[in-house]
C-alpha positions in Angstrom: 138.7 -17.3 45.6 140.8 -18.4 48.2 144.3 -16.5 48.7 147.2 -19.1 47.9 149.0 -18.0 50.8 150.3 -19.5 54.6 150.2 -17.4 57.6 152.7 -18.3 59.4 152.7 -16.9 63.1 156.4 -17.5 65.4 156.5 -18.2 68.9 153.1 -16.9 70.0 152.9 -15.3 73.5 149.3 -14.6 73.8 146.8 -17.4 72.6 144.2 -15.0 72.0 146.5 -13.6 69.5 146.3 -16.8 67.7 142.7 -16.5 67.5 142.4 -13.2 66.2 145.3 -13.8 63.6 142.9 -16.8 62.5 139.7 -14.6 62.2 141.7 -11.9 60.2 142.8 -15.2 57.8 138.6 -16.3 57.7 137.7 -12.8 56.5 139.8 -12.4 53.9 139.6 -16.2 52.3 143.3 -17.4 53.7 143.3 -21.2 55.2 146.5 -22.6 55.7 147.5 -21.2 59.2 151.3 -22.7 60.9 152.4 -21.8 64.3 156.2 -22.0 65.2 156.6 -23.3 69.0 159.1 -24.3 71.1 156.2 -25.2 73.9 153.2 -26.0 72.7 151.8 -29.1 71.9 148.8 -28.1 70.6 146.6 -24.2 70.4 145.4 -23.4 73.6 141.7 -23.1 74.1 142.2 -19.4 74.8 142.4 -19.2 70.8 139.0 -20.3 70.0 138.1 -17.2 72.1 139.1 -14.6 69.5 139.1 -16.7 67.0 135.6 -18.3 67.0 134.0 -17.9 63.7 137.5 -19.1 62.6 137.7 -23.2 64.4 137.9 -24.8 61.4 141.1 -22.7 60.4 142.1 -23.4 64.4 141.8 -26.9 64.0 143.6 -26.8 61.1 146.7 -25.0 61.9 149.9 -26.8 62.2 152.3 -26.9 64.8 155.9 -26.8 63.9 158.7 -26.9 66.0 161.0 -24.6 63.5 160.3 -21.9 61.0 162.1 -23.9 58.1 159.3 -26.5 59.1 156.7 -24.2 58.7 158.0 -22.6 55.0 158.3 -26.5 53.6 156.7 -26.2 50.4 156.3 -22.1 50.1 157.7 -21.0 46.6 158.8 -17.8 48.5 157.8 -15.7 52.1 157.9 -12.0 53.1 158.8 -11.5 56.2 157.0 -9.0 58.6 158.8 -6.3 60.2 159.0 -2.8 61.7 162.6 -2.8 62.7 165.2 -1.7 60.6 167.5 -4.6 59.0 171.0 -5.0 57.5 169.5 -8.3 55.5 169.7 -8.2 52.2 166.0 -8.1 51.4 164.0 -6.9 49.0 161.8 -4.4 51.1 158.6 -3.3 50.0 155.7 -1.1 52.3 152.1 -2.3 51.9 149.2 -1.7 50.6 151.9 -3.0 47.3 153.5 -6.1 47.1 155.8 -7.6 44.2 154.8 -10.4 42.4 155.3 -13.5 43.7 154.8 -17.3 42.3 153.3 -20.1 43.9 152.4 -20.3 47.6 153.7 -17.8 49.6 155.0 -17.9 53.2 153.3 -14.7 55.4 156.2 -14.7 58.3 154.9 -12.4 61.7 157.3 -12.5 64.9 156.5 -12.4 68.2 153.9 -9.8 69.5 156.6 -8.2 71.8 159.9 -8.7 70.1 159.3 -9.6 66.3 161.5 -11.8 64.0 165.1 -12.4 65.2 167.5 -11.9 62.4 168.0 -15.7 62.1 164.4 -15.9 61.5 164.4 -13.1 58.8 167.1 -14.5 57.0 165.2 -17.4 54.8 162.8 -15.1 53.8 163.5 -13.2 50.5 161.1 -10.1 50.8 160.6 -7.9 53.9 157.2 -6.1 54.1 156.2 -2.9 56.3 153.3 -1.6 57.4 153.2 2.0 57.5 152.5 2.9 61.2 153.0 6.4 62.5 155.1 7.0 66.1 157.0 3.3 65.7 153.8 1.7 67.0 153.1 -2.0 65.2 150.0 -3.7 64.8 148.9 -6.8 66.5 148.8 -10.1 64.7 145.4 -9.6 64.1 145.6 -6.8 63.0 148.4 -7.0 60.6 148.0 -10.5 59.1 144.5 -8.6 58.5 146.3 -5.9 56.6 148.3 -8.1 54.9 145.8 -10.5 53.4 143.8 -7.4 52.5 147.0 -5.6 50.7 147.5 -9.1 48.9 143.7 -9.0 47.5 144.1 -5.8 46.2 147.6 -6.2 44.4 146.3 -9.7 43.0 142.6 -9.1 41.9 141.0 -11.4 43.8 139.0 -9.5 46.4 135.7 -10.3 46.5 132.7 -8.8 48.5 129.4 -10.5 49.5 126.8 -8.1 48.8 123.2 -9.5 48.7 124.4 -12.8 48.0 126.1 -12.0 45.3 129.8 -12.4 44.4 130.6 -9.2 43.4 134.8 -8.8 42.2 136.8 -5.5 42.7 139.8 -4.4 40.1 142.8 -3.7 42.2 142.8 -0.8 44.4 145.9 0.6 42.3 144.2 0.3 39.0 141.0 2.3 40.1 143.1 4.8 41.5 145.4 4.8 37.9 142.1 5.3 35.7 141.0 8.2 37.9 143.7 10.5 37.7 143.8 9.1 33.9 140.8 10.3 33.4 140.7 13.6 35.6 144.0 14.6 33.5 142.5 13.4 30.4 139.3 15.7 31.2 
């Protein structure tokens, strides 16, 4: 089951970022991959680097030239943040995410300076990783924790094993029904 979800990746600095971003999406059954720039016209080839099991999602993503380009036709979109905020969002720290309708906009800012508060602003949730020592992830690496945190919340993470399609209840529920039942005991 694919994830109904856009990754949606602003002003890039490193191409190889891109790439690994784009792998992270491939792994976890995400498809629909925008890139806000100002300067390119298309993905470098440095992308298909890191991202090389992942060209088809490569040569699928979309260029925009603004971020309200890129959220067209997202019911909603969480943005992606370690910094503090005086927004009005409705903040929320992963591995949980609220419920959300329709196709939803995944917002990450750039690798060395995240979202601008302009950029922030249309976005209606504002999601944290928990990091220790004010270190972030990469894009990779986050859009990676992201997608996964999203599988769990929504039921549809799947495994491969043998061949087989095998489906996991959310991470949440497991760990409800143990303590449930180690209480219960």
């Amino acid at each position: 089951m694919d994830l109904d979800c856009r990754v949606v990746l602003v002003e890039p600095e490193n191409p190889l970022n891109v790439g690994f971003a784009a792998r992270a999406m491939k792994a976890f059954g995400a498809s629909d991959l925008r890139v806000v720039s100002s300067c390119w016209k298309r993905l470098p080839p440095e992308a298909g680097v890191s991202g090389a099991c992942a060209r088809d999602i490569l040569e699928g993503a979309r260029l925009e030239k603004t971020l309200p380009d890129a959220l067209r036709g997202c019911a909603s979109a969480v943005a992606f943040s370690r910094r503090p905020t005086s927004l009005r969002h409705r903040e929320f720290v992963l591995p949980s995410f609220p419920e959300l309708g329709g196709k939803v906009a995944l917002v990450f800012g750039r690798e060395s300076t995240g979202l601008t508060r302009a950029e922030s602003a249309p976005c209606p949730y504002l999601a944290r990783i928990p990091c220790r020592n004010g270190i972030s992830l990469n894009w990779g690496q986050a859009v990676a924790v992201a997608l996964f945190s999203l599988e769990l919340t929504f039921e549809v993470f799947v495994c491969y094993y043998r061949g087989d399609i095998v489906r996991h209840p959310p991470l949440f529920k497991r760990t409800s029904q143990f303590f449930t039942d180690v209480i219960d005991w």
